[in-house]
N, C-alpha and C positions, 0 to 999 in steps of 0.2 A: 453637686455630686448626687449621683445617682442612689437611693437606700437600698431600692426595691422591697422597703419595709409594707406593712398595711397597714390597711386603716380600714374602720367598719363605718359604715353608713346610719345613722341613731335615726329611728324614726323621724325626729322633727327634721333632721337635715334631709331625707326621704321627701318631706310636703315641700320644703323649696324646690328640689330638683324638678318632682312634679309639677311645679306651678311653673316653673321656668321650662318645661318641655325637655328634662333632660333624663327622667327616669327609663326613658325606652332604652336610651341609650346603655346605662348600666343597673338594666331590671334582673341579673342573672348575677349580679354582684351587690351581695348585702355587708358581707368582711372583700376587701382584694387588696391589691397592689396601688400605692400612691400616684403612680403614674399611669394608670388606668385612667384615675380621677383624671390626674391632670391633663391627660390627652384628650378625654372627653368635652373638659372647660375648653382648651384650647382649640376643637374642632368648632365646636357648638359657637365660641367668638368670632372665630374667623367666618361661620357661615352668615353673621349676623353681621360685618362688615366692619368687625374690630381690627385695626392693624396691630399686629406683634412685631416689635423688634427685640431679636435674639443675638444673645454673644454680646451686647453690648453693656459697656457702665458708665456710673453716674459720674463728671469730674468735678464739677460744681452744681451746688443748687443756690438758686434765692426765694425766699419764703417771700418775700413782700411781693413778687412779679405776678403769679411766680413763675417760677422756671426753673428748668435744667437744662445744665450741657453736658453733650457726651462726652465721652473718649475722644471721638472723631470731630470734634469741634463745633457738632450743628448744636444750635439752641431751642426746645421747644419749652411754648410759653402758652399755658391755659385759662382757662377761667376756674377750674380746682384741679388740682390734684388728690389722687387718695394711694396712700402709700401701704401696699401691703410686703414689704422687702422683711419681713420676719424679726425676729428677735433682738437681732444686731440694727438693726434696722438704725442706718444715714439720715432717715427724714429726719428720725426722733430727735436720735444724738442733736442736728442741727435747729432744731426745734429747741431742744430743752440740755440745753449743753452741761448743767447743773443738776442734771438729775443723775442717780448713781448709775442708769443703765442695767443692763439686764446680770441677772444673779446668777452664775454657775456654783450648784447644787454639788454636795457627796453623794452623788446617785447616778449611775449610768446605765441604760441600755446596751447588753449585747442581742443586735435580732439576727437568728438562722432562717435560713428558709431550704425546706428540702423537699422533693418531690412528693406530692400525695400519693399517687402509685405506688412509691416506693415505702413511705410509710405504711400504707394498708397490706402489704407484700410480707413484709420483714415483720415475724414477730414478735420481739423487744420494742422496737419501733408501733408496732400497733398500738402498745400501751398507751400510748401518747393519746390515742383518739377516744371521742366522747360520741360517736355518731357525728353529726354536723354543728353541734353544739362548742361554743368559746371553751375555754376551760384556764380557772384563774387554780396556780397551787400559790400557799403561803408557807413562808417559815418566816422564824429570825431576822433580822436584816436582810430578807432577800425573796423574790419571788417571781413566777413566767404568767405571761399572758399568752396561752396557744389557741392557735384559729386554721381552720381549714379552709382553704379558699379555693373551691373545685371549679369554679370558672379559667381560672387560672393554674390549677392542678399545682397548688402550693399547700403546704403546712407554717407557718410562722411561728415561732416561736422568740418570746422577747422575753430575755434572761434580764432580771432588774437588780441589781445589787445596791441594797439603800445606803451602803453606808460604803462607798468608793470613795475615799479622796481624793486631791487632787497628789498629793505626796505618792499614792500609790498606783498613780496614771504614768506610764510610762513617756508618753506622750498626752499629757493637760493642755496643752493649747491648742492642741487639736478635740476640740469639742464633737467632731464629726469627720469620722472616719472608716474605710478598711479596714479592718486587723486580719492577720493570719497567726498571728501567733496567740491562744486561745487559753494559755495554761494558765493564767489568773482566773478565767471563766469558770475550766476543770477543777481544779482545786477550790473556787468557792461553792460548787452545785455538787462537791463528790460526794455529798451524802444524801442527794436526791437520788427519785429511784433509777431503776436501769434502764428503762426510755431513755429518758431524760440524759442522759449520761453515756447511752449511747448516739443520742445524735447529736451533742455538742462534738463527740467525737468524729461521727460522720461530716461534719461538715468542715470544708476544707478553709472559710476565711467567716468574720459575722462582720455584720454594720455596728460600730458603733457610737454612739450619740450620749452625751453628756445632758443630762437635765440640767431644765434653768429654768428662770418665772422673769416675767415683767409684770412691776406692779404700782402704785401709787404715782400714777404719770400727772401733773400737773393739772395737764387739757389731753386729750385725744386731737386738739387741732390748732391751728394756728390762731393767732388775735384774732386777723382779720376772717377768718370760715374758709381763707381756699385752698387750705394743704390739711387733710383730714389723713389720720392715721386707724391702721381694723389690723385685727387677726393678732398674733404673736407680737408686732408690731407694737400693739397697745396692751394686752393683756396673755403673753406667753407662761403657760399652767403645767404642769408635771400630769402625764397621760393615763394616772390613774380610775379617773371618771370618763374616761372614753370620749368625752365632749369638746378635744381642745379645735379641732378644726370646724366642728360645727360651732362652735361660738363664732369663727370667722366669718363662715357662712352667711349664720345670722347678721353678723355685722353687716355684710355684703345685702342681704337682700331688707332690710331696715331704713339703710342710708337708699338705696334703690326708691322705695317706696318714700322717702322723705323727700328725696331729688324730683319725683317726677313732674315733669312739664312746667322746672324752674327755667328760669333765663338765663343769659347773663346777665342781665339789670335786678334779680333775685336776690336779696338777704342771706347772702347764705352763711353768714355769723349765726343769725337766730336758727337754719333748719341743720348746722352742725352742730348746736347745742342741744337740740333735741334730740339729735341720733345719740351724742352723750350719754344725755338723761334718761335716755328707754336702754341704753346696750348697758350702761358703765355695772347697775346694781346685779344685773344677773353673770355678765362675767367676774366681777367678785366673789359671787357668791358659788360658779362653778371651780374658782380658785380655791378660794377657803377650802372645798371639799374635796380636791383633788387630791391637797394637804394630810384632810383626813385621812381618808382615804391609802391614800402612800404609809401614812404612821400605821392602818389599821392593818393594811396586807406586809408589811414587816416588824407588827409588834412583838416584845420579846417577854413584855409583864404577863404572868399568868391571868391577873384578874382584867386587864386591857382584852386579852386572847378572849377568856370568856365571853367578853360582850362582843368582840365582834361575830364568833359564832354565834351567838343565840340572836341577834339581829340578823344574819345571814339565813339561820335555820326559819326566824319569822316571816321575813321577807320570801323564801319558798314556800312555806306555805300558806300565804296570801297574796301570791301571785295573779291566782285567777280569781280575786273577788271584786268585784265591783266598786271602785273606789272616786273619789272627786279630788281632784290634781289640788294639790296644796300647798307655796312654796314653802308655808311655815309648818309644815307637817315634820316629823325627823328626819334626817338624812337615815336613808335605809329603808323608810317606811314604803307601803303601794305607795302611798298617798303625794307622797315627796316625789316617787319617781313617775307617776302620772305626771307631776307637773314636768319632769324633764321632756318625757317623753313627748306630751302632746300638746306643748308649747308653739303658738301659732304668732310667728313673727307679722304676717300681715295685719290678723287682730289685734296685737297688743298696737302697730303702728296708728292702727283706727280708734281704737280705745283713747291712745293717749291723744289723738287731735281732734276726737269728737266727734270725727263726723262718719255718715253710714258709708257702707263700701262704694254706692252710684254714686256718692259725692266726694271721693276721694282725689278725683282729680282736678279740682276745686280748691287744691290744699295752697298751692304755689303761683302764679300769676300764668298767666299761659306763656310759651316759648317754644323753640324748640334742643333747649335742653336733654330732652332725657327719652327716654320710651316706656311708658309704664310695664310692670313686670307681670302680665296679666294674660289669660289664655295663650301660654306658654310659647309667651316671647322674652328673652334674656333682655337683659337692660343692655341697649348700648347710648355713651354721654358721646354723643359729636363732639361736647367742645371740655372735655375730661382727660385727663390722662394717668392713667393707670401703674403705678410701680410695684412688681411682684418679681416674687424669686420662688423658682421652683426647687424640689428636693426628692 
C-alpha cells in the first residue's frame, strides 16, 4: 500500500548513499516521499543487474535449504537469504514461531500531505511553516512532526496521538490504512492552533499507520547463518528518533561489508553472528530512545515537561559547539547526537575485525560471492536472494 508518507535522510544514512553512489541521485532531497527512496534503491539494483520480482508471494519457505516457493509454484533455492519483509515479517514468524512477534502500540499515525504552494499561498496555512526547517509541536498525549519537502512540492504533516487504543480504532486490524473519515483526528488536535486545524480540515483522506516495536528476537538468523533477518524485520521502533529506516540501512550496508568476497564454501554462521554483534547493541539502544522519546514529546507530568524543555533549550544552544560523538554521553546532549549523527558503519565494520581498510577484503576467503560496496558500487550477492516489501 502506497503512504506517500516521508522520510528524512539522517546524515549517517547520507554517507552510505554516498559511498554506495547513490546521493546524486537524491542530492535535492534531504526530508521527501518513501517512494522516491524506494524508486531510487530499485533503479540503482536494477542497473547493477539485480533481478526484481514484483506482485509476487511467498507460499512456502524452508530454513534448512533454504528456499522459497512462490504463489506460482517455482522454487528458488540460495546459498543465504536476508529477509527484509518488515514487521509482520514470515521469515521470522517461521524462524522463531515462539516468539510473541511484533507489538501493536496505543499510538497511531495520522499523515496529511498538502501542496507546498498552497501552504505558502493561504495564510492560516502559512502558519504551519518554519522556513525549510522540520518542526516538532508537543502537548498531552499527542503531537505532529511537519516537514517541507520542495523537491517534491509537499508539506507532511504526521498527527501522532499516543495514547489511541485499539478499543477506539474503528478499524484495529487494519494497522495501515486510508481513512477519509478524519473526525477522531479533528476532535483530538481541536485545540491546536488554526494551521493546524485548518489543514486537517483541508485535507480530504490521511494515511494511517498504527505503531508497533520488534524486540528481543532470539537470533537475527537462522542456526545454520543462511536466512538472516535486518530492518523492522528484526528491530521495528516507533518514529520518534527519526532513525528507524536508517538503522535498516545500516543493517544493509554492515552485512554488505561482512559478505564481501565470501563463497559459498564461506562460514557464514560465524560472519552472521558478527553482523549480530556490531548491528544488535546500537539498534537497541535507537529503540530504547525512541521510547523516550514518544513519552517526552506527549508527556503530561509538569515536572517530566520541564526537563524536556530545558534539555531541548540546551541542546539549541550547543548546537554549534564543537563536541566529540559519545554513545554514553545523555540522550539530548551535542555529544550523544554527534554520535548518531556521524556514526560511520564502514569504520565500526573495520574496528570490529581489526583490520585496516586496504586489507578489508582479506576478511572472507576469496569467491565470487558478493561485490564490495566501495567507490560507489551497490552490493550485488549473485548467489543471495533478497526478501523486501515495499510501503
Amino acid at each position: 500500500m502506497k503512504s506517500g508518507s516521508g522520510i528524512q535522510l539522517q546524515p549517517n544514512v547520507a554517507r552510505i548513499l554516498d559511498i554506495w553512489g547513490m546521493m546524486e541521485d537524491l542530492k535535492e532531497v534531504t526530508y521527501g516521499l518513501r517512494r522516491v527512496l524506494k524508486d531510487t534503491f530499485r533503479q540503482s539494483a536494477i542497473r547493477h543487474g539485480a533481478k526484481i520480482l514484483e506482485g509476487v508471494n511467498i507460499s512456502t519457505f524452508d530454513q534448512n535449504a533454504p528456499s522459497i516457493t512462490l504463489d506460482d509454484g517455482s522454487v528458488i533455492t540460495c546459498d543465504l537469504f536476508v529477509a527484509a519483509d518488515g514487521s509482520a515479517s514470515r521469515i521470522r514468524q517461521a524462524l522463531f514461531p515462539h516468539h510473541h512477534g511484533r507489538e501493536v502500540l496505543n499510538k497511531t499515525v495520522w499523515q496529511i500531505s498538502l501542496p507546498l504552494d498552497v501552504v505558502r499561498k493561504d495564510d492560516p496555512l502559512r502558519g504551519l511553516l518554519d522556513e525549510h526547517h522540520n518542526v516538532i509541536t508537543v502537548a498531552p498525549g499527542r503531537s505532529i512532526f511537519a516537514s517541507p519537502s520542495p523537491s517534491q512540492n509537499t508539506y507532511d504533516l504526521q498527527l501522532i496521538d499516543h495514547e489511541h487504543t485499539l478499543e477506539q480504532d474503528p478499524n484495529p486490524t487494519a494497522l495501515n490504512e486510508r481513512v477519509f473519515d478524519l473526525e477522531w483526528v479533528k476532535s483530538r488536535f481541536s485545540d491546536f492552533d488554526a494551521a493546524t486545524r485548518k489543514a486537517i480540515v483541508s485535507a480530504e483522506s490521511a494515511f494511517k499507520w498504527r505503531l508497533v516495536e520488534v524486540f528481543d528476537l532470539p537470533s537475527w538468523s537462522s542456526e545454520n547463518g543462511e536466512v538472516i533477518i535486518l530492518g523492522d524485520a528484526a528491530h521495528a521502533m516507533t518514529p520518534y528518533s527519526g532513525q528507524g529506516t536508517a538503522m535498516g540501512l545500516e543493517d544493509a550496508a554492515v552485512l554488505s561489508e561482512l559478505l564481501t568476497n565470501a563463497s559459498s564454501g564461506s562460514d557464514l554462521r560465524s560472519l552472521t553472528k558478527a553482523y549480530e554483534n556490531l548491528r544488535r547493541p546500537r539498534c537497541e539502544t535507537f529503540l530504547q530512545l525512541a521510547r523516550a522519546y514518544g513519552a517526552s514529546w506527549s508527556a503530561e507530568d509538569a515536572e517530566q515537561i520541564r526537563r524536556r524543555n530545558a534539555t531541548w533549550k540546551r541542546a539549541h544552544e550547543q548546537r554549534h559547539q564543537p563536541v566529540r560523538a559519545d554513545s554514553r554521553a545523555p540522550p539530548g546532549s551535542a555529544a550523544f547526537g554527534q554520535w548518531i549523527e556521524t556514526y560511520d558503519v564502514f569504520e565500526a565494520v573495520r574496528r570490529r575485525t581489526g583490520e585496516a581498510e586496504e586489507d578489508i577484503q582479506n576478511l572472507m576467503p576469496k569467491g565470487s560471492f558478493g561485490i564490495h560496496a566501495d567507490a560507489g558500487k551497490p552490493i550485488y550477492l549473485a548467489k543471495c536472494y533478497a526478501i523486501g516489501i515495499w510501503v
